[in-house]
N, C-alpha and C positions, 0 to 999 in steps of 0.2 A: 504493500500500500504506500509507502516513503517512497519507495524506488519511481509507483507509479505518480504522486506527487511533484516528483522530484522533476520527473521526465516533460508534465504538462508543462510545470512552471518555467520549464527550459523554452519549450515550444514557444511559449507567451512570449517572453524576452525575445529570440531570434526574430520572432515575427512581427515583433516594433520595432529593429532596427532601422526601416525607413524612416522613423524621428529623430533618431540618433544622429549626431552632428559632433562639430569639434568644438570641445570648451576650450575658449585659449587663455593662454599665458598661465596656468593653473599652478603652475609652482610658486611667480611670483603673486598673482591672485593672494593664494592662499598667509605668503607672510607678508603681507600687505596685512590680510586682517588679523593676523598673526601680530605684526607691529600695535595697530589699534585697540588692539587688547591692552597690549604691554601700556599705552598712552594714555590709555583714557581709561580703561576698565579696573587693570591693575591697584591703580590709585585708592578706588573706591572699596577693592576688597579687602586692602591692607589698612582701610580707617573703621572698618565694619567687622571683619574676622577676626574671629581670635585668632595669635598666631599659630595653637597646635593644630589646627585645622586650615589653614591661609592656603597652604598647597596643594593640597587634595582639592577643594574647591577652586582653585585656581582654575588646576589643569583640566574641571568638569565646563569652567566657563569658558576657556579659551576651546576649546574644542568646538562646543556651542556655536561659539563666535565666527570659528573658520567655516563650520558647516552650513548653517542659515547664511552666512555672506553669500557663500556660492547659486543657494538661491534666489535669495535677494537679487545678486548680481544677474542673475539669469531674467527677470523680469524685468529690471531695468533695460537689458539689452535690446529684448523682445519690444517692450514698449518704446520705447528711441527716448528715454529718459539719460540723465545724468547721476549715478551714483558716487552717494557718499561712502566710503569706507569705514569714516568714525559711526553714522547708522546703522553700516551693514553689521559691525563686527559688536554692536551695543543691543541690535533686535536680538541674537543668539544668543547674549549672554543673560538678557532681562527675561525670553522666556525660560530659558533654563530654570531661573530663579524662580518665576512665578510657578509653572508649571511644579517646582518639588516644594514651593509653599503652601499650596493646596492641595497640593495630594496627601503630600505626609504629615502637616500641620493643620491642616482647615479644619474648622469649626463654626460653627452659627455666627458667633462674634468677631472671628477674623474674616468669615465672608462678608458681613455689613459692615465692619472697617473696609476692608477692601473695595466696596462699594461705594464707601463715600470717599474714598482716593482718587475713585473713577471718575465722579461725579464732578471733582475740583476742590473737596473740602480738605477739610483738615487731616492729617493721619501721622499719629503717633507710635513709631514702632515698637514691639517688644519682642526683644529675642535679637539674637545674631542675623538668623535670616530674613526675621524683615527688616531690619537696618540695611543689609544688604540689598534688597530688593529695591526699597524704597530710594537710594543712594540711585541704582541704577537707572528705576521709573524714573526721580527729578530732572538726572543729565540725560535722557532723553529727549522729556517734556521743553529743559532746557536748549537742548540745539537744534529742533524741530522749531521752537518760537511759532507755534499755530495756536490761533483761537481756539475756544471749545467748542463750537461750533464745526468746527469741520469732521469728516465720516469720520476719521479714524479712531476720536474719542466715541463716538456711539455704538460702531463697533467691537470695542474694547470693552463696555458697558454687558454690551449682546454675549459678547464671548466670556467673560466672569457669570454669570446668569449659567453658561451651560456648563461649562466649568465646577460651578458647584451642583447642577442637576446632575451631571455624570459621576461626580463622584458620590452623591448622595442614593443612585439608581443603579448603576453599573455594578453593583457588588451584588446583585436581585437574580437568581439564578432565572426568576422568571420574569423579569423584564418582557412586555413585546416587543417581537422582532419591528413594530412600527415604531416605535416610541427609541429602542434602540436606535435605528436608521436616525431619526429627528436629532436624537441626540449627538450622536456621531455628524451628521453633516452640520450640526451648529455649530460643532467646536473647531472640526479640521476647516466651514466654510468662515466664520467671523477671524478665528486667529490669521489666516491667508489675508484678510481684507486687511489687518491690524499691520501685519508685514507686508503685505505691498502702498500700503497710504504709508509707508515711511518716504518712498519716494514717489509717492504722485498726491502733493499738494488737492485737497476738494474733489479725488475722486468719483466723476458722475454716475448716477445710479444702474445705468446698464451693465458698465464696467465693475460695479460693484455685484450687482449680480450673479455676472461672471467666474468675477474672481472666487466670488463664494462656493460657486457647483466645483471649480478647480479646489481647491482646497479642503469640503466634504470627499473626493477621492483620492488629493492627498493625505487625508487622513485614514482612508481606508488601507493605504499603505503603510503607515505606521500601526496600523492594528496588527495586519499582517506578519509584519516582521516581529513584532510581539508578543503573536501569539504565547509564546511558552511561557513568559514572564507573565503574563496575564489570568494565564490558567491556573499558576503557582501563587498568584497572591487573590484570585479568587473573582479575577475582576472581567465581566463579562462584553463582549466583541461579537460580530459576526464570525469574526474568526475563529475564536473559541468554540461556536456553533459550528464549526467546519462547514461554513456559509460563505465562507470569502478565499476567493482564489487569487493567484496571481493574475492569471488570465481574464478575469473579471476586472480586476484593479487597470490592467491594460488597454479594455474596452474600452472602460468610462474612461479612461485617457485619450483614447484615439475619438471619441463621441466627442469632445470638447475642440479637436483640433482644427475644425474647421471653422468654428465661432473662434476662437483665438485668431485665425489668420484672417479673417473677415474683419477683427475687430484692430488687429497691429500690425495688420503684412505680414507678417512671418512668427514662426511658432519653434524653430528651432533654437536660438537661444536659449529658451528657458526649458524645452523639452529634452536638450543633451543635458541640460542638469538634472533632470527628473530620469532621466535614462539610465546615467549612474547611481539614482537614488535607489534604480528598480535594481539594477545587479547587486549594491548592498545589503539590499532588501533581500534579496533571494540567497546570496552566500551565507549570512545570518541565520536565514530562515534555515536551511539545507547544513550549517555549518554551524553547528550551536556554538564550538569552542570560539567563533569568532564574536558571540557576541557576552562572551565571561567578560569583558570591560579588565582583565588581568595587561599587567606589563604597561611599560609608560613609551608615549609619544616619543618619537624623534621629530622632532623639527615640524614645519607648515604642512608637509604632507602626511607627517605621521599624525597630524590632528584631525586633518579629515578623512583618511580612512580609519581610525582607531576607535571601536561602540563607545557611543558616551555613556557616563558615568553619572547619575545625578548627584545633589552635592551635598544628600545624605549617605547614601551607601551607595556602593558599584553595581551597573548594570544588571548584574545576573541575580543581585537581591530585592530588584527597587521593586515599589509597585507601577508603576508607569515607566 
């Protein structure tokens, strides 16, 4: 049954290689945001960690950082925008952050702080990681300099909402498979909007649309590649339902590529970064020991191909 698994999800990848494209300059790419780590990021975790902890977390958020640029990088391409690299390398480290604040700390009352952060109001951290967080969200909020008015705070608003539905559901062995779905595409579709309005200023609502259905199967992707850690901490997917394939994850990719090219002229930039997202996705999947999150990085490249680690425990423990 692995073997025949194994063989489809081969199939699916071969058979999207016509998406497939060159990402260039990927080495210096990569310590470029590798640099903007060190510059901007760095800073913030050496006033906020403590120091027995300062490294491990470090090397959870530069990783983060080198990986989301890449995607980032890929939509800006696609879109004939301008990226920032201090954004690129600051969106990967801020959800790393949020993303293991709520999962492994969340609570009724740090979700309604959280919410009033969102909102613009006041928020007072307690703990390591939300100093950390919060350090990251302001020099964000900071070098963006956007009203609150624009999508990207609304949805960020949308995505904490599901954010905390998912984790308050997803543990429910009998969740519906409908309500599932809703849930899943809220999170993978608002988070994608939240990461591409880093570089496109008042994003219009078509394009928001968009970006959302893109991002609801990028997130089926990261279920995907999850599965086992998800089965182990109890937490419920289509995948865990042996409901979601690779080859499914493929479709809905290839279903969106012609509204993408309609909507930006070209769709390969950002789909050779999704293209490597999918062969990671499937070595992992197929390759457990690849995704033990064991042994450390070398260098810009060893950070994006190496499983992240969240920046409580290592990959193979976490719950997300």
């Amino acid at each position: 049954m692995a073997r025949a698994g194994l063989i489809a999800d081969l199939g699916a990848l071969l058979r999207w290689t016509r998406f497939a494209g060159r990402i260039p300059r990927v080495p210096a790419r990569a310590a470029e945001y590798a640099r903007q780590y060190d510059r901007v990021i760095a800073p913030i975790v050496e006033s906020t960690v403590d120091s027995a902890r300062r490294e491990r977390i470090g090397r959870a958020l530069k990783a983060a950082s080198v990986k989301l640029g890449f995607l980032l990088g890929g939509y800006a391409a696609m879109a004939g925008l301008p990226l920032r690299s201090d954004l690129a390398a600051l969106s990967g480290a801020v959800t790393r952050a949020y993303d293991d604040l709520i999962d492994d700390f969340g609570s009724p009352a740090l979700d309604r702080r959280l919410a009033e952060l969102f909102h613009g109001r006041d928020f007072q951290p307690a703990g390591e990681l939300e100093r950390l967080f919060h350090g990251l969200f302001r020099e964000v909020e900071r070098r963006l300099g956007r009203d609150r008015d624009d999508p990207i705070f609304t949805a960020l608003r949308e995505l904490h909402g599901c954010q905390v539905e998912s984790r308050l559901r997803q543990g429910d062995p009998a969740i519906p498979a409908a309500e599932l779905a809703r849930i899943t595409a809220g999170k993978g579709g608002f988070g994608t909007v939240v990461l591409f309005a880093l570089v496109r200023p008042g994003m219009p609502e078509r394009e928001l649309a968009l970006v959302y259905e893109l991002g609801g199967v990028l997130q089926q992707l990261d279920d995907y590649q999850d599965v086992e850690l998800d089965r182990r901490a109890g937490v419920v997917t289509a995948a865990t339902r042996d409901g979601l394939t690779l080859a499914q994850v493929c479709a809905g990719l290839r279903a969106l590529a012609p509204r993408l090219h309609a909507r930006y002229g070209r769709v390969r930039p950002l789909y050779a970064v999704v293209y490597a997202y999918l062969w990671a996705s499937f070595l992992r999947r197929h390759l457990p020991r690849l995704g033990s999150g064991g042994g450390t990085a070398r260098g810009p490249l060893g950070l994006l191909l190496r499983p992240g680690d969240n920046l409580v425990q290592q990959a193979v423990h976490r719950r997300r």
